[in-house]
N, C-alpha and C positions, 0 to 999 in steps of 0.2 A: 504494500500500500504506500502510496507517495505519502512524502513528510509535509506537515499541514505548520500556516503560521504559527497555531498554538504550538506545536512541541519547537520553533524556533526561536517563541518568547520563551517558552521554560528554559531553553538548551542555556541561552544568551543570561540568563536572570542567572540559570546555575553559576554560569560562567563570571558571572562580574563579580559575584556575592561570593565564590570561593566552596558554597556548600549549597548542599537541598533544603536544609531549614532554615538558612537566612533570605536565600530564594524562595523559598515556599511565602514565608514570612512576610516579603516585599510582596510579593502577587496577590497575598491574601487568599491563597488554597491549600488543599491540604499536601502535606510530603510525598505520601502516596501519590497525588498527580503529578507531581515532578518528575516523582524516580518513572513511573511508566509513560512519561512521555519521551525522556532523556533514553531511554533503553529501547525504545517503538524507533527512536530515530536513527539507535546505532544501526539496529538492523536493517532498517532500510538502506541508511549508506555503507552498509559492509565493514564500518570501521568501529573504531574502543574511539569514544570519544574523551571519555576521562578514564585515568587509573582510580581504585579503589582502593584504600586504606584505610587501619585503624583509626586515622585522625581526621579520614573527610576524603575529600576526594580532591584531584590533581588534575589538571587540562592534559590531555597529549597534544602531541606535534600534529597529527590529523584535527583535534580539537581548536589547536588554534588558527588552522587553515579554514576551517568550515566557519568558525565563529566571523572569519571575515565578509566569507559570501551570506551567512545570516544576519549581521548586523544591513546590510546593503540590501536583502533581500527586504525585511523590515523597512528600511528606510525610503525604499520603493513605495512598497503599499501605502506606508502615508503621504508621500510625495503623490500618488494619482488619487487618493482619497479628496488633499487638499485644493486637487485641478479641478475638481467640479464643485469647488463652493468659490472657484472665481467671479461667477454669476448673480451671488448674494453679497448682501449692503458690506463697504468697505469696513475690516474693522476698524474700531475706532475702542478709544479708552484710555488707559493709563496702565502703565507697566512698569512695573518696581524692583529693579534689581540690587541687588549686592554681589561683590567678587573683590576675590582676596589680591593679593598684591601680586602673585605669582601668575595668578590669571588672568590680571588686569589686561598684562601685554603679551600673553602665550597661546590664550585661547578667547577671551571675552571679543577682542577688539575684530577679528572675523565675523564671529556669531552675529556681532552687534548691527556691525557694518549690513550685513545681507537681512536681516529681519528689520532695518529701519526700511531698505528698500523694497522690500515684501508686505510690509504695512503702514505703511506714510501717515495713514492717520489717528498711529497711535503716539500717545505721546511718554515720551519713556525716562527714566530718571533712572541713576545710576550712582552707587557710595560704591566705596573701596575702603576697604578696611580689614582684621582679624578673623581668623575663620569662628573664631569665640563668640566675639560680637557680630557678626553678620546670624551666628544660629539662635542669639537672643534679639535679633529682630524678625527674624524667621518666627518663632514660635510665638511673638507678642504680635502678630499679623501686619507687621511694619514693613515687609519687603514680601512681595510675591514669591519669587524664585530667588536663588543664590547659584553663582557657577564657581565651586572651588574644589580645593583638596578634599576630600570626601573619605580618607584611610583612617582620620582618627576622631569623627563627628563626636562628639562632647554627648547627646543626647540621640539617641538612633531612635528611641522610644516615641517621641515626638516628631520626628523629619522623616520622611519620603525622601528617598536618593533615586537621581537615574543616571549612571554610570556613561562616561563619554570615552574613557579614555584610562588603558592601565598603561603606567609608564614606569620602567625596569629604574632601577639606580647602577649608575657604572662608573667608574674611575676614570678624573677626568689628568690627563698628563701633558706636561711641552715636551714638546717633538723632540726627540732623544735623548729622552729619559730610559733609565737605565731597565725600569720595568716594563716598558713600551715593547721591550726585543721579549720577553720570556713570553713562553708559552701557557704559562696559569702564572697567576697572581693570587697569590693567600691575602686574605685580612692582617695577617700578622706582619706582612713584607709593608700593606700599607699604611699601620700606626707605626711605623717608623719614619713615616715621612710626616716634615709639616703639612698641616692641613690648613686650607682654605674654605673657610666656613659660611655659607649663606645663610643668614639669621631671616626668614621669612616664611609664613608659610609651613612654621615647624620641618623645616629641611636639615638645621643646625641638629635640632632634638632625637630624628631620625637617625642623622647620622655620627651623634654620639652616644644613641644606644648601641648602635651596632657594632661600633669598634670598642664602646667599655665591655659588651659581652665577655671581650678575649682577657678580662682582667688588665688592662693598658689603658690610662687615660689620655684620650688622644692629643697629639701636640699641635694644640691650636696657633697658626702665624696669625691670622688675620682673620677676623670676623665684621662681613657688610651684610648691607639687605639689596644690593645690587647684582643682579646678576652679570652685567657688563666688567665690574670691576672684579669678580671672580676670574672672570677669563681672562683680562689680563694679566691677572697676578699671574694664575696659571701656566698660561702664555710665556712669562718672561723666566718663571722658576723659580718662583716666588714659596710654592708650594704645590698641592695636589689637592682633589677638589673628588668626592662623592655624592654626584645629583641625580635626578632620573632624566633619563633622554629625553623629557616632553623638553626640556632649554637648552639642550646643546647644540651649539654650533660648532664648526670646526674653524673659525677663523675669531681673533678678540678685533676690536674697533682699531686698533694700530696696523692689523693685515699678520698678525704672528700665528702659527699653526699651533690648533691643539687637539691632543688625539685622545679618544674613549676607548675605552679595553674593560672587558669583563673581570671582575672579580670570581674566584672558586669559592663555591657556599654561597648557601641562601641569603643574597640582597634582599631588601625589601623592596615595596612596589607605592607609587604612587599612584591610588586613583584619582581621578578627575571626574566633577560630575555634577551637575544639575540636584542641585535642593530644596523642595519645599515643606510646608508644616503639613503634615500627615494627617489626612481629615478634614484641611481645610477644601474647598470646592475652590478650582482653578478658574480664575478668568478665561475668558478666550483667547484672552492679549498674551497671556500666562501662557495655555497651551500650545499657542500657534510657536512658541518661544521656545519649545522642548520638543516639538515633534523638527524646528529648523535646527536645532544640535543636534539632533539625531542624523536627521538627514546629512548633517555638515561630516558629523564624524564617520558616516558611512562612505562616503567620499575619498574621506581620505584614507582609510582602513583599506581601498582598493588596492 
């Protein structure tokens, strides 16, 4: 039997959320429909979409090829859903967002740009601020949506997430750095170097839990909330830098090369993702504003 949109919202829900009961959870149905839609769809495409283990379940390499073509697939359906309400009254209203610092200029400033030209007569207002304070405006009904880090939401109980985007963390180095030639890179090889710290966004927090695990407090050179001024340091060898690839670039503002290399062992992952307060009833302005990041990041996921 062909694989239907519903088992590709479950497949995609398992897949952002990490497990069946936080995805269950989000969707608001039971576990049991999850697992037998996620297992109706291996066998239709012939593959293990996820490993299974004691602690939950793992994406495979066939998982995250397919999760590409369903996110797209999805984003489709509501892309021609929304071509036939061209014909009905423009919308109009007000739209309220918040996005944190790191989002401001990574992700928001795209979304923002093509959903003003998609609805011209809404009129839309926009803070930048904490991802703290942006979810205590969220749950006080002060901001419609939020588009931020979403990996360590302060309140999950209260906010509705819609996942845009998981972004790995990698070691970032100037170009002939001595760890740049090796073939694995341990955690331990990189708390020996100074670190270049971005304070924003809990990037700095992230990335001094992960290097205090090893027992080694990491050797902070320099800590900004710029991420421009990370690359450079980086750039010139100033120190070494662990971010997720949604901000790397390979080149700093001066034109100096810098290069991203996998770390061995589990990095953490930065989600990215659309926020509202769970329960509350979406605007339209609201809506049409989360089905165009979906859409956006479907695109790009090609």
């Amino acid at each position: 039997m062909p694989f239907t949109l519903r088992q590709l919202q479950y497949f995609v829900a398992v897949a952002e959320h990490g497990s069946v009961s936080h995805a269950a959870h989000a969707l608001s149905i039971s576990q049991s429909a999850v697992t037998e839609a996620v297992k109706d769809l291996e066998v239709d495409l012939g593959v293990r979409l996820f490993d299974r283990h004691s602690r939950g379940l793992a994406i495979t390499h066939n998982g995250h090829q397919f999760l590409r073509h369903a996110r797209t697939i999805l984003a489709e359906v509501s892309g021609a859903r929304r071509a036939f309400e061209t014909g009905r009254d423009a919308l109009g209203g007000q739209l309220h967002l918040g996005v944190t610092s790191l989002m401001a200029g990574y992700v928001m400033s795209d979304l923002l740009s093509k959903y003003r030209r998609a609805n011209p007569g809404v009129q839309v207002t926009a803070i930048e601020d904490s991802g703290e304070y942006l979810e205590h405006l969220l749950i006080g009904g002060e901001l419609d949506v939020a588009v931020m880090v979403t990996s360590n939401l302060r309140d999950r109980t209260a906010l509705q997430t819609e996942i845009l985007d998981v972004s790995p963390f990698r070691l970032w180095l100037p170009l002939g750095h001595r760890l740049a030639a090796q073939e694995s890179i341990s955690l331990a090889e990189v708390t020996a170097e100074p670190l270049i710290m971005l304070n924003i966004d809990e990037m700095e927090d992230e990335a001094t839990r992960l290097l205090s695990a090893l027992g080694t407090r990491p050797r902070v050179a320099f800590r900004t909330r710029s991420v421009e001024a990370v690359r450079s340091l980086v750039a010139t060898g100033a120190g070494v830098a662990i971010l997720p690839d949604l901000v790397y670039r390979p080149w700093s503002l001066e034109g100096d090369r810098i290069e991203s290399r996998d770390v061995s062992g589990a990095l953490p992952v930065v989600q990215v993702g659309i926020v509202w307060r769970k329960g509350a009833p979406l605007s339209p302005a609201a809506q049409e504003f989360i089905a165009i990041s979906q859409a956006q990041q479907a695109l790009r996921a090609r």
